[in-house]
C-alpha positions in Angstrom: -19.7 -6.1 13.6 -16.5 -4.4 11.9 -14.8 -4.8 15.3 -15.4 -8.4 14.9 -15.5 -9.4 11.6 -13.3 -6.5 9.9 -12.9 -8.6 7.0 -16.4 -10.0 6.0 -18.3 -8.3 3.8 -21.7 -6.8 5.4 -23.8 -9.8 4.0 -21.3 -12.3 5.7 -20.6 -9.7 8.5 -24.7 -10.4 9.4 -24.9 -14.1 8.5 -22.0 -14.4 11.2 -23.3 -11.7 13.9 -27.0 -14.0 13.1 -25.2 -17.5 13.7 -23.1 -16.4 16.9 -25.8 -14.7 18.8 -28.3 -18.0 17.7 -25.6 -20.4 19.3 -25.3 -18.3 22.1 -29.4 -18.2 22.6 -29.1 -22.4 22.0 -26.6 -22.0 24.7 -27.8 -20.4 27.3 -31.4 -22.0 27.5 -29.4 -25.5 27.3 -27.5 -24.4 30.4 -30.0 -22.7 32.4 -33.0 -25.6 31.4 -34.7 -22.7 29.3 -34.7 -19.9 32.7 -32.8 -17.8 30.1 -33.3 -17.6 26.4 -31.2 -14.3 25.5 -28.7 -12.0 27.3 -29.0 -9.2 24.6 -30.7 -6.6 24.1 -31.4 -5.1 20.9 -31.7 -1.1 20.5 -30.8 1.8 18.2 -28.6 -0.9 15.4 -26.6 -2.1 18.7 -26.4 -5.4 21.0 -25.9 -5.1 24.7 -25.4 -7.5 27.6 -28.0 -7.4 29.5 -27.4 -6.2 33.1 -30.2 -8.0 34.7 -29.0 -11.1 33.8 -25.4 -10.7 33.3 -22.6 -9.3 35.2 -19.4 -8.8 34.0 -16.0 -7.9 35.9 -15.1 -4.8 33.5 -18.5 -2.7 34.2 -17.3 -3.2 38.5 -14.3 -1.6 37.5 -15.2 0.6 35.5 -17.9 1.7 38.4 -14.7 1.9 40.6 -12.7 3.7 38.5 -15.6 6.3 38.0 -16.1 6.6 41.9 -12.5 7.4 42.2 -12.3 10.2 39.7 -15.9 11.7 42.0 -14.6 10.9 45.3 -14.4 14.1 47.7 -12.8 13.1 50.3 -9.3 11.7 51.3 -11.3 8.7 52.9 -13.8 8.2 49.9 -10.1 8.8 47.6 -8.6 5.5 49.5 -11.3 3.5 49.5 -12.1 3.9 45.6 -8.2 3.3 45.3 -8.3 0.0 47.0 -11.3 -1.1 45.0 -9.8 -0.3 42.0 -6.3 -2.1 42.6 -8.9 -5.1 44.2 -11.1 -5.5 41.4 -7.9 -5.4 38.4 -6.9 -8.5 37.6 -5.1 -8.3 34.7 -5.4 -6.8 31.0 -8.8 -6.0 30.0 -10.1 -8.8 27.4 -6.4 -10.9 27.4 -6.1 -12.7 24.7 -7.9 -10.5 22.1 -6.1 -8.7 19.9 -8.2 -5.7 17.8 -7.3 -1.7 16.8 -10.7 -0.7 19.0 -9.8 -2.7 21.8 -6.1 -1.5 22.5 -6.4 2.2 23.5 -8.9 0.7 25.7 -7.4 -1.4 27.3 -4.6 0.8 27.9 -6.3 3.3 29.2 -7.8 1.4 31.8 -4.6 -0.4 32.8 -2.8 3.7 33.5 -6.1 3.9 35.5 -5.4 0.5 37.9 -1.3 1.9 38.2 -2.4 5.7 38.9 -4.7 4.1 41.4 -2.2 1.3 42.8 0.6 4.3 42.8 -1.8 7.0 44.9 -3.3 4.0 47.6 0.7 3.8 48.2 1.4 7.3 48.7 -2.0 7.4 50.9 -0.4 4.6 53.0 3.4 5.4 53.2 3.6 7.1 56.5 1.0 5.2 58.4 1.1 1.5 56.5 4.7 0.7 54.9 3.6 -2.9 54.6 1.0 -2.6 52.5 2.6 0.1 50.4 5.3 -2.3 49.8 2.5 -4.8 49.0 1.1 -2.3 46.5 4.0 -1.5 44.8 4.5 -4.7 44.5 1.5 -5.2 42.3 2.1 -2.4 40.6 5.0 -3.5 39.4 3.3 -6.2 37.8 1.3 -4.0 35.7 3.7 -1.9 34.7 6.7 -4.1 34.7 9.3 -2.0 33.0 8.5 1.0 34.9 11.7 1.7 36.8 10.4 4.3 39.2 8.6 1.9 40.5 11.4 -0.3 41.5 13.3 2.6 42.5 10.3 3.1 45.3 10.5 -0.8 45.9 13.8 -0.6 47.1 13.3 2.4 49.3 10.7 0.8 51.2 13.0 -2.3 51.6 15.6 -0.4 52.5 12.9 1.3 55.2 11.8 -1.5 56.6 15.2 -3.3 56.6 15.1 -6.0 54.1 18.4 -5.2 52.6 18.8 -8.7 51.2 15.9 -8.0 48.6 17.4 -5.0 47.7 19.5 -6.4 44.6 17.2 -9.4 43.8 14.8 -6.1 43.1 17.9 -4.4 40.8 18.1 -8.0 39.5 14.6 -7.8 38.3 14.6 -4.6 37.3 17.6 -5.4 34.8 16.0 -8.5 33.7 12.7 -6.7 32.8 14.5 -3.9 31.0 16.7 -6.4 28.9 13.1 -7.2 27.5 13.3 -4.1 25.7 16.7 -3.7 25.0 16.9 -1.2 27.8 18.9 -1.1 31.5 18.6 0.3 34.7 19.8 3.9 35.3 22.7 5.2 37.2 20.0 6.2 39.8 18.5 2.8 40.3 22.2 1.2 41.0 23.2 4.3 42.8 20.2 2.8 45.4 20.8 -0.5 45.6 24.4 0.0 46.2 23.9 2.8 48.7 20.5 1.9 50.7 22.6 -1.1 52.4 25.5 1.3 53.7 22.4 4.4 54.8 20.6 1.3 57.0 24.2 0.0 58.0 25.0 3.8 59.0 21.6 4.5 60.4 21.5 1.2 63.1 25.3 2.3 64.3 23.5 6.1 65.0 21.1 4.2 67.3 23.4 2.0 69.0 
């Protein structure tokens, strides 16, 4: 309730908690032609979802993100990886801003890139498309994460798509700008030289 309603005092912190979970009990028996009267359940001062009759896309992460920290083998590793990545799609609770939620919601987007960053490593050798593909996306969770497009442009530089080379610096730069920041020496040092290596490379093997 003081996650919610920081403000209130406690009288109006319960007269609200009261009137929210009424119109959500009005709600759900409207929509479901009374089949379901309540989702919560009451225990110990606190309210829960119900998991019988509610599913929610944070607790299958959350599962995932649990089976990858347990997982024993390099097999059981990728798989939890790849459900992780799968099952992220985009900052936990968007749209809500509170000091409780933050750290968590921070905490499980280092999980998704850790995850997105080990399924590529897992799959450089055998599966550069789909590392690429992951990368990718995990640029889009951690957009001003130059490393990242630093490995990008390797990968494009592997797999011979020099033209996307400097649209990815170009990005890069943009993204920094954001934060008042630019790309490193390294990160133009690579898209100026990954060109000439490839160049270099296809005249070896002529």
């Amino acid at each position: 309730m003081n996650a919610l309603w920081p403000a209130n005092t406690s009288d109006k912190t319960n007269n609200a908690l009261n009137t929210a979970l009424s119109r959500l009990r009005n709600a759900m028996a409207k929509a479901t032609r009374g089949t379901i009267t309540d989702i919560a359940i009451v225990g110990g001062g606190r309210y829960r979802l119900d998991p019988d009759l509610v599913e929610v896309d944070y607790w299958h992460l959350d599962r995932a993100i649990t089976a990858r920290r347990s997982a024993s083998t390099a097999q059981e590793r990728i798989d939890a990886y790849r459900e992780v990545v799968n099952l992220y799609t985009g900052p936990l609770a968007e749209g809500i801003e509170s000091e409780w939620l933050e750290p968590v919601r921070e905490a499980v987007r280092r999980d998704v890139i850790d995850a997105a960053a080990a399924l590529a490593h897992a799959l450089r050798e055998v599966d550069p498309e789909q590392t690429l593909e992951l990368l990718e996306r995990a640029r889009t969770f951690d957009p001003h994460n130059e490393l990242l497009y630093r490995d990008i442009m390797r990968l494009q530089g592997r797999l011979g798509r020099l033209e996307a080379i400097p649209r990815t610096l170009a990005l890069l730069t943009s993204k920094l700008a954001e934060i008042d920041d630019e790309p490193s020496p390294e990160a133009t040092w690579l898209a100026a030289n990954l060109p000439r290596h490839h160049a270099k490379d296809q005249l070896s093997t002529s």
